[in-house]
BADOMI-734884 format. One line per 2 residues: number of its first residue (from 1); for each residue x, y, z of N, C-alpha, C. Coordinates in nm, 2 decimals. Example, Ala and Ser with C-alpha at 12.3 -4.5 7.8 and 13.67 -1.06 7.14 Angstrom:
# residues 2
1> 1.32 -0.57 0.78 1.23 -0.45 0.78 1.32 -0.33 0.78; 1.28 -0.22 0.71 1.37 -0.11 0.71 1.29 0.00 0.79
//
This chain:
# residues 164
1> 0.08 -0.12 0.00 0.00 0.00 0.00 0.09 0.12 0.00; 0.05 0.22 -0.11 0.12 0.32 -0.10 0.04 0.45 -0.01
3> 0.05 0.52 0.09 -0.06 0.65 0.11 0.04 0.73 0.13; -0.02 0.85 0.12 0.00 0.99 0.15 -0.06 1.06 0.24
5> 0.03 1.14 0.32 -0.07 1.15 0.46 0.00 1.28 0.53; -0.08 1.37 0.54 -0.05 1.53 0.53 -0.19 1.56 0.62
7> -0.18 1.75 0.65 -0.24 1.81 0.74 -0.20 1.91 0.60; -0.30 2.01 0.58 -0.35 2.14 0.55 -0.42 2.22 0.61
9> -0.43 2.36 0.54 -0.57 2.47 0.57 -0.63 2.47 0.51; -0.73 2.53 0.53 -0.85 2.50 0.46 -0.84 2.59 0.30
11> -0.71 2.68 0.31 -0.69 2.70 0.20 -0.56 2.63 0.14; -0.53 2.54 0.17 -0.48 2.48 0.11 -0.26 2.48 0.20
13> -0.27 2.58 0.20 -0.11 2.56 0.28 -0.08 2.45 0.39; 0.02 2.40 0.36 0.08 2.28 0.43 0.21 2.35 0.51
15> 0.24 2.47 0.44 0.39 2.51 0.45 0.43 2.70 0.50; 0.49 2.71 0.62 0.53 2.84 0.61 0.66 2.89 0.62
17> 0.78 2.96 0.59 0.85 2.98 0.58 0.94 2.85 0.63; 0.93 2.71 0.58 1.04 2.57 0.60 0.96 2.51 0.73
19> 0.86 2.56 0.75 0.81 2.51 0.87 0.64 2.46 0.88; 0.60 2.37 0.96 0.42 2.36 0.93 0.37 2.47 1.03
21> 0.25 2.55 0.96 0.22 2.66 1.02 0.15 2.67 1.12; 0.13 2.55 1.22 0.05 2.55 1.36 0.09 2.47 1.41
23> 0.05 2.43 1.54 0.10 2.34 1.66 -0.09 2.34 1.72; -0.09 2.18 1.71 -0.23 2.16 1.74 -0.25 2.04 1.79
25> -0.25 2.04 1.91 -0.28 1.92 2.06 -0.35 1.81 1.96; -0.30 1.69 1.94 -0.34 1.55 1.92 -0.36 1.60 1.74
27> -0.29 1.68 1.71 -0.37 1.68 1.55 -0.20 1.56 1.49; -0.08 1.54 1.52 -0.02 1.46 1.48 -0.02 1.32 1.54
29> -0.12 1.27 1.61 -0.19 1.13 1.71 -0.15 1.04 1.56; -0.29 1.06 1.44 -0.30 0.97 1.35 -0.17 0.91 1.27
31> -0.07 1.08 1.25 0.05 1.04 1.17 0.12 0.93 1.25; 0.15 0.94 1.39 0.22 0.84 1.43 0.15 0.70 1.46
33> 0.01 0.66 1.43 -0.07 0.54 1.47 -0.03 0.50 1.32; -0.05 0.55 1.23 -0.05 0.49 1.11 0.10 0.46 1.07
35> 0.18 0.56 1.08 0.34 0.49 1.00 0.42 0.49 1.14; 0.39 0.42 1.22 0.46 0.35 1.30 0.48 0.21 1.25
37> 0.57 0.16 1.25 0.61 -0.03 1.22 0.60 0.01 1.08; 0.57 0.10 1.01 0.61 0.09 0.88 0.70 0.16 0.83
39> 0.70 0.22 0.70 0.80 0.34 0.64 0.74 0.48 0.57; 0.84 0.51 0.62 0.76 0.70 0.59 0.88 0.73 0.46
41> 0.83 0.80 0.36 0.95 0.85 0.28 0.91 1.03 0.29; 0.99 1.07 0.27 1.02 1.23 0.31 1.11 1.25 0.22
43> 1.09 1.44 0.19 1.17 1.48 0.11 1.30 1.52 0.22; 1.40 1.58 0.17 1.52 1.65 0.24 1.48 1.77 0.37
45> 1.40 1.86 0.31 1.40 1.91 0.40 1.25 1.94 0.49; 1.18 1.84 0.46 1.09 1.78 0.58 1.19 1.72 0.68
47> 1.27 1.62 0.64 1.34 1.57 0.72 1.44 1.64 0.83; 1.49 1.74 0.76 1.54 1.84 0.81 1.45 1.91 0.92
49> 1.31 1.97 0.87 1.26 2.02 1.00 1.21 1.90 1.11; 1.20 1.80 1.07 1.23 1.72 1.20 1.32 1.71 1.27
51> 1.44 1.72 1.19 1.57 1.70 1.25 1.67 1.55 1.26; 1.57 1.45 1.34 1.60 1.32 1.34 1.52 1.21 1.29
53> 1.55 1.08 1.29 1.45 1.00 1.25 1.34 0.97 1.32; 1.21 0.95 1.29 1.13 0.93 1.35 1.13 0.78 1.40
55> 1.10 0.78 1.57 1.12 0.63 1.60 1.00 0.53 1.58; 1.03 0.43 1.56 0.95 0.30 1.52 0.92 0.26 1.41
57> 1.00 0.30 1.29 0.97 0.32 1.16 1.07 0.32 1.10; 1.06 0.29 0.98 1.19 0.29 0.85 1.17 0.42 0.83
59> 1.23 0.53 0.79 1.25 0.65 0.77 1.40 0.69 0.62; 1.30 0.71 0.52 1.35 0.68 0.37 1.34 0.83 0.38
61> 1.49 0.88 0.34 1.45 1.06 0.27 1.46 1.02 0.12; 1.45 1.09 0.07 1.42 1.13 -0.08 1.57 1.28 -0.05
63> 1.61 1.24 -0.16 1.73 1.41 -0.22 1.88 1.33 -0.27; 1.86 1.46 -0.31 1.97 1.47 -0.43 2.10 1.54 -0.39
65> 2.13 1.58 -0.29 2.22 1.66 -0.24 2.26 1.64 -0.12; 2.20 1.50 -0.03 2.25 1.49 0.09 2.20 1.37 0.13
67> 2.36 1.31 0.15 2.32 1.17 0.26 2.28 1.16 0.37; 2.16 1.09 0.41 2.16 1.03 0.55 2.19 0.90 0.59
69> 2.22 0.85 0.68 2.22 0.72 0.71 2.25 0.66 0.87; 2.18 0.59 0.92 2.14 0.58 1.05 2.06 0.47 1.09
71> 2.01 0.44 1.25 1.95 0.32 1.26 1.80 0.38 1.21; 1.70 0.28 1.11 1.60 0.32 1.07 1.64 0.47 0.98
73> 1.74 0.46 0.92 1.75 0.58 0.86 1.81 0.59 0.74; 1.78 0.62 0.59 1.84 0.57 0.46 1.82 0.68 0.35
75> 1.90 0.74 0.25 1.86 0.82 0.19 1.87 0.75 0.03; 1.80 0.82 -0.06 1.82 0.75 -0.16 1.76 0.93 -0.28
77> 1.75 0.87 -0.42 1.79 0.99 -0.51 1.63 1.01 -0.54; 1.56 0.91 -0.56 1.43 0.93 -0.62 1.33 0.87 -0.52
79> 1.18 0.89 -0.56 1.08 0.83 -0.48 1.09 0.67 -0.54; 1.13 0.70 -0.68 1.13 0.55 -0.75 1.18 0.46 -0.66
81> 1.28 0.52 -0.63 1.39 0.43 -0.55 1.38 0.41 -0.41; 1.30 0.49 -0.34 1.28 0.50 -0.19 1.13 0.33 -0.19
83> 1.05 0.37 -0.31 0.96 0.24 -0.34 1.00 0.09 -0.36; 1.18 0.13 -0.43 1.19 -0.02 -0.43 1.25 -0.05 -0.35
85> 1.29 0.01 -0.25 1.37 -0.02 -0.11 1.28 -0.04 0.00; 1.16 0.02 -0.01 1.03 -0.05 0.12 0.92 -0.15 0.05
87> 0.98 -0.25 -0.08 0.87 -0.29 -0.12 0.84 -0.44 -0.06; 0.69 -0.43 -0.06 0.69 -0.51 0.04 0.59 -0.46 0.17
89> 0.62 -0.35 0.22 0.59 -0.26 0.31 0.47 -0.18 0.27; 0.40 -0.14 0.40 0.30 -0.04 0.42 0.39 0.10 0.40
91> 0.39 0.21 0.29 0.46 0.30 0.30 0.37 0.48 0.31; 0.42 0.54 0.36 0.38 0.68 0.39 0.41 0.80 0.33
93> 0.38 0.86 0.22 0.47 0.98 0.17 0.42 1.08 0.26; 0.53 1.18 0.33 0.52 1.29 0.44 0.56 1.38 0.41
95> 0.57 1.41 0.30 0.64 1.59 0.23 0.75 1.57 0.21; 0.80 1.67 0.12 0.71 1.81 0.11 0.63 1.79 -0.03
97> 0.61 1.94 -0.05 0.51 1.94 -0.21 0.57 1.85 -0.30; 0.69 1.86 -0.32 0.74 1.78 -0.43 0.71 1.65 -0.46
99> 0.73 1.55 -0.33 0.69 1.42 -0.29 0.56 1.40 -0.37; 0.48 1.51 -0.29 0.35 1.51 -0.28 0.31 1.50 -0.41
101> 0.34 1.60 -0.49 0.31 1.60 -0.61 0.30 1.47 -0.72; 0.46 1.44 -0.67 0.49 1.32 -0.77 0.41 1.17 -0.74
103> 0.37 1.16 -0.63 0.33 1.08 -0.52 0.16 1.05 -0.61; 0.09 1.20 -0.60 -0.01 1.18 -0.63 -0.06 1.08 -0.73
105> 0.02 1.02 -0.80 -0.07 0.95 -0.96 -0.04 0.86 -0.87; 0.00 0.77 -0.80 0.04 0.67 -0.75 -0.03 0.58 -0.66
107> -0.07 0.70 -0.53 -0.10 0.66 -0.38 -0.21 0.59 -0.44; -0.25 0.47 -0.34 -0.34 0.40 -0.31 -0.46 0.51 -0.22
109> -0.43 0.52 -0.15 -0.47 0.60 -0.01 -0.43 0.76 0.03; -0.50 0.85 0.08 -0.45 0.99 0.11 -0.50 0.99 0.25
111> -0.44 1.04 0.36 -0.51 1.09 0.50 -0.45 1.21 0.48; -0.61 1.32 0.46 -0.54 1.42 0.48 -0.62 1.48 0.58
113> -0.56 1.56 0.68 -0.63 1.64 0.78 -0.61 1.78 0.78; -0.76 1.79 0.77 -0.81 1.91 0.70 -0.80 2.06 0.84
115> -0.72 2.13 0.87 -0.70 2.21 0.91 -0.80 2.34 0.92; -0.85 2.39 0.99 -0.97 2.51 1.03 -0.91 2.60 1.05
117> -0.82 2.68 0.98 -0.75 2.80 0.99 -0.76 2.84 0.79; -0.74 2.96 0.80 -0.66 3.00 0.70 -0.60 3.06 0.73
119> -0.43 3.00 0.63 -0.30 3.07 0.64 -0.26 3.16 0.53; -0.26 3.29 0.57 -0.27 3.37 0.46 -0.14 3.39 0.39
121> -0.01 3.35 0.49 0.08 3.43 0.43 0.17 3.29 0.39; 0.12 3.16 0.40 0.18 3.01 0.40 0.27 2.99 0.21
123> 0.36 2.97 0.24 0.46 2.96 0.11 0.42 2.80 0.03; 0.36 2.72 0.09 0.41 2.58 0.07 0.27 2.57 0.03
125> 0.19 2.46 -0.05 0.07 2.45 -0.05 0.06 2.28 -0.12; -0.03 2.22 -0.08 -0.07 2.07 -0.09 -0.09 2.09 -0.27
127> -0.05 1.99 -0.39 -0.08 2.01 -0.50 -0.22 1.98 -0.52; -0.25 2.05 -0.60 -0.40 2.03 -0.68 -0.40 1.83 -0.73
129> -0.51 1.79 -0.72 -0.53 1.69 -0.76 -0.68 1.67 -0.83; -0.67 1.52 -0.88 -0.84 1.50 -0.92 -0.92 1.42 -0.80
131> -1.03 1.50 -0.75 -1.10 1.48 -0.63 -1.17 1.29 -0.69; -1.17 1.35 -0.82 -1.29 1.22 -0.90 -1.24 1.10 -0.90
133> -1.09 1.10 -0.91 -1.08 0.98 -0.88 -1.07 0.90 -0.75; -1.08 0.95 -0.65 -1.11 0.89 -0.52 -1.23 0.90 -0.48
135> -1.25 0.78 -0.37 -1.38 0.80 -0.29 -1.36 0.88 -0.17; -1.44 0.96 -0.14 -1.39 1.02 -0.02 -1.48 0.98 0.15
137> -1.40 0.96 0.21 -1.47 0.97 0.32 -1.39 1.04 0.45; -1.53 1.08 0.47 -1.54 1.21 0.59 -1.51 1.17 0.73
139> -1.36 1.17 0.83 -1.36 1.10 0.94 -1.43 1.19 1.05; -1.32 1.19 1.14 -1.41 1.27 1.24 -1.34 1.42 1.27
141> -1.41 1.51 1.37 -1.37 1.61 1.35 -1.34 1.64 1.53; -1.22 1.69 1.53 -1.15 1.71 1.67 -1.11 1.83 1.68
143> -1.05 1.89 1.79 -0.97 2.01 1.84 -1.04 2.06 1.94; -1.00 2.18 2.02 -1.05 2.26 2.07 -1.04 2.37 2.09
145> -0.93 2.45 2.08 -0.95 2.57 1.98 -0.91 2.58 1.87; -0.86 2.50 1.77 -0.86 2.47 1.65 -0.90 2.34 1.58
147> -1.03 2.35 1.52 -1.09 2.24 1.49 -1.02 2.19 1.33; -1.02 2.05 1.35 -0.94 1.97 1.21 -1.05 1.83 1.19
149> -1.03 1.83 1.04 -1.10 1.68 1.04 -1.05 1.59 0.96; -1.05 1.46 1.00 -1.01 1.35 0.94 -1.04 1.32 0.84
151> -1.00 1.32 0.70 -1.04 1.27 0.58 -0.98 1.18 0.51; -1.07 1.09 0.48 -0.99 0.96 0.40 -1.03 0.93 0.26
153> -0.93 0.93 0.17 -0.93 0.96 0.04 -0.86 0.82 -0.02; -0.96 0.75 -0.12 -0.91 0.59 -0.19 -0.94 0.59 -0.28
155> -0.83 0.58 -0.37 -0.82 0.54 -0.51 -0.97 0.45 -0.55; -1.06 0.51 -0.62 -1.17 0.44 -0.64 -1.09 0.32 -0.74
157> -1.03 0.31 -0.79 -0.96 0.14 -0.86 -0.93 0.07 -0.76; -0.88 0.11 -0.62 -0.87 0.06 -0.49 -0.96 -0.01 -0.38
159> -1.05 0.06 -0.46 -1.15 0.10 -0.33 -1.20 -0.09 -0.31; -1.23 -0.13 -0.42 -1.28 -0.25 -0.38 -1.18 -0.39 -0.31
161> -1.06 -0.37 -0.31 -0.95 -0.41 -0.23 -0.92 -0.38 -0.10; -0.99 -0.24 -0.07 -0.97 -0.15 0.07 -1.09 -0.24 0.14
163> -1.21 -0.29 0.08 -1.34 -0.33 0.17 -1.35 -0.48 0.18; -1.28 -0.56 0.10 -1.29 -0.73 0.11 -1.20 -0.76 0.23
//
């Protein structure tokens, strides 16, 4: 299974000056339930604003300009390549846009959680995609003073593999 699994605004920014543009109590709970025991691929400098590897997980960067290497920790040049090194595996693309972008024709699955702010002055923004080809379903909606909601997005060619 390939997914993609991101937080936005409601206008669309994922990104503000190299950084995500809020801090929001239990809004990263899902990211670590889901690509824990599995593999996250990340571009360079997502990785970067984490700093280190994320623990309990294979942790694949994606770049062209800088090695990583570490326990649970591997860099490689392309997404191609980050795919055939977790194949086999439940895998996670976690930014940035670029990932994202390239990612899109691909993913099986999207978790994206949908942010209740708009960021007006946000540099980085989720790529446009086709809504039509997935089914969408509406998860739940949390916060308390900034409300976000769960949304789960499946490749309708998928979809009937996601339910048997």
């Amino acid at each position: 299974m390939i997914g993609l699994i991101v937080a936005r605004s409601k206008n669309n920014v994922i990104g503000k000056n190299g950084n995500i543009p809020w801090k929001i109590k239990g809004e990263q709970k899902q990211f670590r339930e889901l690509t824990t025991g599995n593999v996250v691929i990340m571009g360079r400098k997502s990785y970067e604003e984490i700093g280190h590897p994320l623990p309990n997980r294979m942790n694949i960067v994606v770049s062209t300009t800088t090695e990583y290497q570490g326990d649970n920790l591997v860099s490689v040049k392309s997404l191609e390549d980050a795919l055939l090194l977790a194949k086999g595996r439940d895998v996670y693309i976690s930014g940035g846009y670029g990932l994202f972008k390239e990612a899109l024709q691909i993913v099986d699955k999207m978790y994206i959680t949908e942010v209740d702010l708009n960021i007006e002055d946000g540099d980085t923004f989720f790529p446009e995609f086709d809504i039509n080809d997935f089914e969408v379903l509406i998860g739940e909606t949390l916060g308390e003073e900034v409300k976000y909601t769960r949304t789960f997005y499946v490749r309708k060619n998928e979809l009937s593999r996601f339910w048997i």
